[in-house]
N, C-alpha and C positions, 0 to 999 in steps of 0.2 A: 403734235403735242401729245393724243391721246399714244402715239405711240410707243415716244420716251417716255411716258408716265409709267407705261405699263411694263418697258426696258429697267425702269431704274425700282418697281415695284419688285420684278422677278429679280433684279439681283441683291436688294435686299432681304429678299427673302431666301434663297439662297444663303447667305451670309448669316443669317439666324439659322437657319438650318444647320450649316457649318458649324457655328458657336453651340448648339445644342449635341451634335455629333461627337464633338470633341471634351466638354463637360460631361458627359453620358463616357467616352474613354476614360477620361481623367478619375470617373467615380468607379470604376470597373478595372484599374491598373494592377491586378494583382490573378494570375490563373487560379485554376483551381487544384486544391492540395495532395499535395504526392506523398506518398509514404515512405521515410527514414527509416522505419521502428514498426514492422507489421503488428495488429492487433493480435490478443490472444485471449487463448479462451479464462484464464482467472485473474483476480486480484492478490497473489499469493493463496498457494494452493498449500493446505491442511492436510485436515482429517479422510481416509480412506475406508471405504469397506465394499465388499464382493456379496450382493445380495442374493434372495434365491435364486433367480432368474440369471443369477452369472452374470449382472451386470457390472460394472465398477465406476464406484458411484465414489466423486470429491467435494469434499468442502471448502468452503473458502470463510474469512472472520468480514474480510476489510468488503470482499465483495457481495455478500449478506447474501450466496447463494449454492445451491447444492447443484450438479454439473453429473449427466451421465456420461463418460467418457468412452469413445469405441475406439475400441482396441488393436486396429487396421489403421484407421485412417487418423488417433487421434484428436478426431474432430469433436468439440465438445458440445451436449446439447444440453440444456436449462432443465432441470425434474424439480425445482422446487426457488422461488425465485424471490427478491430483495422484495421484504424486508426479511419474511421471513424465512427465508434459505440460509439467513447466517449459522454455519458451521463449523466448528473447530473441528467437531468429531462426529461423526457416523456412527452407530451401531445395530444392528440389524439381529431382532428377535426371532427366537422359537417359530413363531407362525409368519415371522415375515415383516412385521409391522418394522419401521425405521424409525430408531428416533438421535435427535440431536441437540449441538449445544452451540448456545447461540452465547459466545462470551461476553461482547461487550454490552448487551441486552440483559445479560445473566436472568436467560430463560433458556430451560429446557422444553424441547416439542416432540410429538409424536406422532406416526399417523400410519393407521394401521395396515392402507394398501395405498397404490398410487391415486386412488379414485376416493378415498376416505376423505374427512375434515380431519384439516391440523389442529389437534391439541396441545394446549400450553398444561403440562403436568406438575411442573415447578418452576418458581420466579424470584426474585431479588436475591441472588446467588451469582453476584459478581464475579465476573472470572471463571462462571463454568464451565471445562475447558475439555475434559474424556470423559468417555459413558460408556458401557459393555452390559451386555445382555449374561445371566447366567442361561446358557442354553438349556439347561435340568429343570430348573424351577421354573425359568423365565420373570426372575426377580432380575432387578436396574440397579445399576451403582453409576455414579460419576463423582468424579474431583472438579474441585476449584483450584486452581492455580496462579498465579501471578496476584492475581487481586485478592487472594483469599488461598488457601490452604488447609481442605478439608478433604473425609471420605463422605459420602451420602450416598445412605440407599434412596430410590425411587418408587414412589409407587404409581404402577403405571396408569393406573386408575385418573390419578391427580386429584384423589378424594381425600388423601392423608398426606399430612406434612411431611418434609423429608425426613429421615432417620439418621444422625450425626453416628459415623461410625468410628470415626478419629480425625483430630485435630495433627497439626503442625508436623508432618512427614516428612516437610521439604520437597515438596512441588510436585507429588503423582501426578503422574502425565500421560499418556496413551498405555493404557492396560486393557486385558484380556481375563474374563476368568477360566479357569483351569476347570477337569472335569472334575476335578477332586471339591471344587466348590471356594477354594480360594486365589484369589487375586493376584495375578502377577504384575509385577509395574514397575517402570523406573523412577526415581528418587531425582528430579532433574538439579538441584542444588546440592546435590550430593553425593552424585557421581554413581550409584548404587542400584539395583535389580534387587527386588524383595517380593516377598509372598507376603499378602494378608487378608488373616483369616476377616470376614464382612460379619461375624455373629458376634465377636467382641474386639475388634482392631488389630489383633496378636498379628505382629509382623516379624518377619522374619528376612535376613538379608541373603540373600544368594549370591552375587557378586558388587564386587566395589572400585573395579577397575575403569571405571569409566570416565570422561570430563564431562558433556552435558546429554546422558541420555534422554532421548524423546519418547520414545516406543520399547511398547514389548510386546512380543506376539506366538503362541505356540502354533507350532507345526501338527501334522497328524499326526507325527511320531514323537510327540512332547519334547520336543526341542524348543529355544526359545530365542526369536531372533529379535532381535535390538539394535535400534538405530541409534549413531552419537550427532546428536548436529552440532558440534566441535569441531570432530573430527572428520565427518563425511564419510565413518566408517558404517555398514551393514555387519554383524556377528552371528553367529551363531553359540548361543550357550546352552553346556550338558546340564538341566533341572537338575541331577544328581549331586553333582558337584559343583558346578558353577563355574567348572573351566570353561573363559572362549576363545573364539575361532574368531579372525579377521576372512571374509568372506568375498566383501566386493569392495576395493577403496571409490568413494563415490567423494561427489562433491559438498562442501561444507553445508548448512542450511537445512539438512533433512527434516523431516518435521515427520512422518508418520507411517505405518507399514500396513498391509493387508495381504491376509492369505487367502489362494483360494483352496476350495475342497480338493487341485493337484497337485497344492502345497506350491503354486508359482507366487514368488512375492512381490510384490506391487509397492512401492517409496515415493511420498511425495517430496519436492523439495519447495521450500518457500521461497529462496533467493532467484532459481532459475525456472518459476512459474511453471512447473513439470511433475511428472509421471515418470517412472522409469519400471521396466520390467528386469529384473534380477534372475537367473538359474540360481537354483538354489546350490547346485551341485560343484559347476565352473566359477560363480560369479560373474559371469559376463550379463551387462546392462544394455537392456534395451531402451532407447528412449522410446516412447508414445507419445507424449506431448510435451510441449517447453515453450516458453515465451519469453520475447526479449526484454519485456520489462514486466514488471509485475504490478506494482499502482505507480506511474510515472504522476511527476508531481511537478517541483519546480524545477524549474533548468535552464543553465547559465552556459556560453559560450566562450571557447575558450580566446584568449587575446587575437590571435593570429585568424580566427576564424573554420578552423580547421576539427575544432571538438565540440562537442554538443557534451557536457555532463549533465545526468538527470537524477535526480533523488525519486528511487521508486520505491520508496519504504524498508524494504528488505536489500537494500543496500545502495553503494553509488555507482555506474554505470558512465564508462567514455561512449560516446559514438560518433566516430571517422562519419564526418561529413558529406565528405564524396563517395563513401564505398556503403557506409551503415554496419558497418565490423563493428560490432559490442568489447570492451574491456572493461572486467571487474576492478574498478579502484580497491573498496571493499565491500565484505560481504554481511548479513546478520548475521550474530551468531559463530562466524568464523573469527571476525575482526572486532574488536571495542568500538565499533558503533551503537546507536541507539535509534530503529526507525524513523532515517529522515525522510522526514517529508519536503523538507527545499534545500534548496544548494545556493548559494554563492560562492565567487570568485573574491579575492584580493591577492595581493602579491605572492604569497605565501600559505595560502591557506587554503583549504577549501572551507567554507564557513555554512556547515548543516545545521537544521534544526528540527526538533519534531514538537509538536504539541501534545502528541500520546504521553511521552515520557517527561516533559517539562524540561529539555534539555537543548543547548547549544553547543558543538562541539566544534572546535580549531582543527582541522585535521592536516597535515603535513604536506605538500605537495609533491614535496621530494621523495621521503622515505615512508610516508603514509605514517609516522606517529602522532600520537594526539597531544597538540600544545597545551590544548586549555579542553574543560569541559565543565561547562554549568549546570545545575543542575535547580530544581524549585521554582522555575519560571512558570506564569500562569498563561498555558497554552501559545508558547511562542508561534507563530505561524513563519517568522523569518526573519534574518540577519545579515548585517552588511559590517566588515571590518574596516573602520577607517585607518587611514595614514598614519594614527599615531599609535594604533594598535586597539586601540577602545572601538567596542564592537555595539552598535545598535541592536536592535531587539522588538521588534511586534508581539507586544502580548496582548493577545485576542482576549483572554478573561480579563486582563485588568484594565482593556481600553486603553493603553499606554505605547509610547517609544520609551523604550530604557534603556538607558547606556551601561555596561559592561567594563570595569574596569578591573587593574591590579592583577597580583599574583592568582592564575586558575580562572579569571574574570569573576572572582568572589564579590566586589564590590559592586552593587546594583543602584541605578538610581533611572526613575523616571523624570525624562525631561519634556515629555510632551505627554499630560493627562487629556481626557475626555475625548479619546477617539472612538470613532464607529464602529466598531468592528474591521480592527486594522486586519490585514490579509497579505497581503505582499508591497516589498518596497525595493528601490533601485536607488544608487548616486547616478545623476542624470549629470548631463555633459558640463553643466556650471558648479556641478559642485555640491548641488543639494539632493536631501533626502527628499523623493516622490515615493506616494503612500497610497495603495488602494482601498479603500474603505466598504465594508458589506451593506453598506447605507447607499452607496451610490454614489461616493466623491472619489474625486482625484484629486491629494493634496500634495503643494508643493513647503518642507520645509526645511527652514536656514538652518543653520548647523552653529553658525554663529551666535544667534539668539534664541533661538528654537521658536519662532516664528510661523505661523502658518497663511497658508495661500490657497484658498481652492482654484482648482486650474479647470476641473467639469463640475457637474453634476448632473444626478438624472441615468448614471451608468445602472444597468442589470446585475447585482453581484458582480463589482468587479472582481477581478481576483491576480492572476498575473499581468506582468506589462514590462515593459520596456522599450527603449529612444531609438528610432531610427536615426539615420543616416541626417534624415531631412531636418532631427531635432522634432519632430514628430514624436507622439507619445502611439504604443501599439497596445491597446488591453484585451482583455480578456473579460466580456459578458457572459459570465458562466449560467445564468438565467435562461437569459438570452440562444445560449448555444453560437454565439459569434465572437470574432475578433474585429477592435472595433480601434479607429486613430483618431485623435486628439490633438490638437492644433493646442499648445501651450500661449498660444500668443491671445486666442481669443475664446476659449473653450468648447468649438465648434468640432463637431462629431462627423464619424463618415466610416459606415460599416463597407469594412475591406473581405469580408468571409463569414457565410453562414450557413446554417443548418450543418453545426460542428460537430463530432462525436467526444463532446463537456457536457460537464455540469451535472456530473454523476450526483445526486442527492444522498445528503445523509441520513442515515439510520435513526432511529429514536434514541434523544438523548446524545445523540452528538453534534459538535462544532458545526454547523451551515457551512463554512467552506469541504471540510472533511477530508479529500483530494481536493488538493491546489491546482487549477489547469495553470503551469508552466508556461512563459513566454522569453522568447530573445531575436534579436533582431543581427544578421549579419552587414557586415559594411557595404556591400552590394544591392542591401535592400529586404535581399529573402527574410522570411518570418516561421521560424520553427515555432511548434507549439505541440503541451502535452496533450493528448488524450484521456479523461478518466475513465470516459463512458466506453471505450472499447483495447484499453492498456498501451494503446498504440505513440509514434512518434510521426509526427506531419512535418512540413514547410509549402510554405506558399510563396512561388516568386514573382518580380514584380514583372509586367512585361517589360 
């Protein structure tokens, strides 16, 4: 007896064993994540400049960080870091000291060696966007742009207010001063290259051939090279006269130039996350560094399972599933886009949004034209077109879902008030709108009645998500740093991946989502998801 006792002991134990081996599988059914979309070193890459030491030093706005870049291996390393590394533009003083601008902060900094304290010199100067050292004097100037449209001098002190040197030019943008003591800069609304003098504003035009110049930069030999980020062209223009020269045709997105003391110029581009090295003589372009995506956000799957689209800011981005081959949909800057930050699919459409801009745009699948495009929304964070054409809407500042109708989707109307901090939404396999909330919910609602349902609660910042296969919900705990599934049936949780590279934090003064970590789930189960915290594209498949 004592020894079937102890037979029918050990195989129930045994049998719990089993049952706990299997459970412990069951919660672990998912490898660990492979990369689609290697990381890279910025979050669209700025402002340039060649400091004394010959280094070549980048900025970045979105990724609130200043990057020494070596110039062999491309590999980029952190000199000055989030929050306050945010950079539009470099410029590098007389004695060496570096200062920059930090636009969306609209603060300027300073700091006199790499071992110094950073100084804030100037502040509530939204949109400060270029800065340039007079090398003679070692007096400061920068513009405002986008958010503001001004000249100001600096003092570098940050003991005296700044000095208004002129109003509404039309958007000076990356300038250099000359040794003659005035200002060269492009006109970026204007198409234009001008001189101005900094002691009373007196400007003067020098060329006007352009569509949206970024840059302008003199040579040792007072030449003055100018980037179009239109066009993707690099110039050369005679100060004399103002004739130019097409030099290197480059790719659209350029954003800013730097010489150094052997007159080699240096181009960043903000669409393809890069560096390039230019002959000044040939034209011929070296790359240094490039990355596949620049701030990858949301991202949508194509029907077939075969595309991964991602909204990296600075434009929309196919990636071939099996191979990881990149295709520009479109670009900033190149194309009538406006920095999406997420992407959806419907039949027809790619359906982007950005919260920067307050806009939602229809963009064409076929021919890449834009059907519709809203503008005035209070910080959309995302969008979904339904079947009858009327497009929903996440507006994060007004706490609302709105629905989008009519000619240009001009007609707005909230149908769901007093949400959390809506963040990303899906039509889930019934039919209905599910909605991530920065509160911590997951909500499910009717379309019917506009009804709501919380399906979790208790999530980390959620933020992307999407249905698997199983009818499973996949989120995104951008907190957290995980991806996390959701049983719709009874709101029961089960972290499928963690210790993610999300959940990049936002800057002072902006939106908590900021980057959207991306999610989408293929029919086979795999789980692609974006990266903020390190620009990259993941999947994780199931075993």
């Amino acid at each position: 007896m004592r020894l079937l006792a102890q037979l029918q002991i050990s195989k129930l134990t045994g049998m719990l064993a089993f049952a706990l081996l299997a459970t412990a599988a069951l919660a672990q059914n998912y490898g660990k994540p492979q990369v689609v979309v290697p990381p890279s070193n910025f979050k669209g890459v700025h402002g340039l400049a060649v400091d004394n030491q010959g280094r070549l030093l980048a900025g970045s706005v979105v990724g609130m960080s200043i990057t020494q870049v070596d110039l062999k291996s491309g590999k980029g390393t952190i000199l000055v870091d989030a929050p306050q590394g945010q950079a539009d533009d470099i410029a590098i003083g007389p004695k060496g000291e570096m200062a920059w601008t930090s636009f969306l902060q609209g603060v300027l900094r300073i700091r006199d060696n790499d071992s110094a304290p950073i100084r804030v010199i100037a502040k509530d100067l939204p949109g400060i966007n270029s800065l340039a050292f007079d090398q003679q004097s070692g007096k400061l100037y920068a513009s405002q742009v986008f958010l503001g449209d001004a000249l100001w001098e600096i003092d570098v002190t940050g003991a005296a207010a700044p000095r208004l040197i002129k109003k509404g030019m039309g958007g000076l943008n990356g300038f250099e001063v000359g040794k003659d003591g005035w200002i060269v800069a492009p006109l970026w609304f204007k198409g234009q290259i001008v001189k101005v003098n900094p002691a009373d504003g007196e400007m003067k035009i020098i060329n006007s051939e352009f569509k949206v110049p970024a840059a302008a930069n003199y040579d040792s030999k007072g030449n003055i090279w100018v980037v179009d980020t239109k066009t993707g062209g690099l110039y050369k223009v005679n100060a004399a006269d103002g004739k130019r020269t097409l030099v290197a045709q480059l790719d659209t997105g350029l954003d800013n130039l730097a010489l150094d003391k052997n007159d080699n110029i240096y181009v960043s581009n903000m669409v393809d996350n890069g560096v390039q090295l230019v002959d000044a003589n040939t034209g011929k372009a070296t790359q240094i560094t490039k990355g596949g995506m620049s701030a990858p956000g949301g991202i949508k799957l194509s029907e077939d399972g075969k595309t991964l689209y991602v909204a990296h800011l600075f434009g929309l981005r196919a990636v071939d599933t099996a191979s990881g081959k990149l295709t520009d949909i479109a670009r900033m800057h190149g194309d009538p886009i406006e920095y999406p930050f997420a992407v959806t699919l419907s039949k027809d459409h790619y359906v982007m949004s950005s919260w920067f801009t307050g806009t939602v745009q229809l963009l064409n699948r076929k021919d890449k034209s834009t059907k519709a495009m809203a503008h005035g929304l209070a910080a959309p964070m995302d969008a979904v077109e339904l079947a009858n054409g009327n497009v929903l809407v996440l507006e994060l500042a007004a706490g609302a879902l709105t629905q989008l109708s009519g000619t240009d989707l001009h007609d707005k109307k909230q149908v769901v008030t007093g949400l959390q901090g809506p963040t990303q939404m899906i039509i889930g396999k019934d039919g209905a709108v599910y909605v991530t909330e920065l509160s911590g919910r997951l909500l499910r609602i009717d379309t019917a009645d506009w009804s709501q349902k919380t399906i979790a609660e208790g999530l980390a910042g959620p933020e992307g998500l999407a249905q698997a296969p199983s009818g499973k919900f996949i989120v995104a705990e951008a907190v957290k740093r995980q991806l996390t599934e959701v049983d719709p049936a009874n709101g029961n949780k089960r972290v499928i991946a963690s210790d993610l590279p999300i959940g990049f934090e936002a800057g002072p003064g902006l939106p908590p989502p900021y980057l959207t970590t991306g999610v989408a789930v293929a029919s086979d189960g795999t789980v692609y998801f974006s990266a903020d915290r390190d620009n990259g594209v993941y999947k994780i498949k199931p075993n």
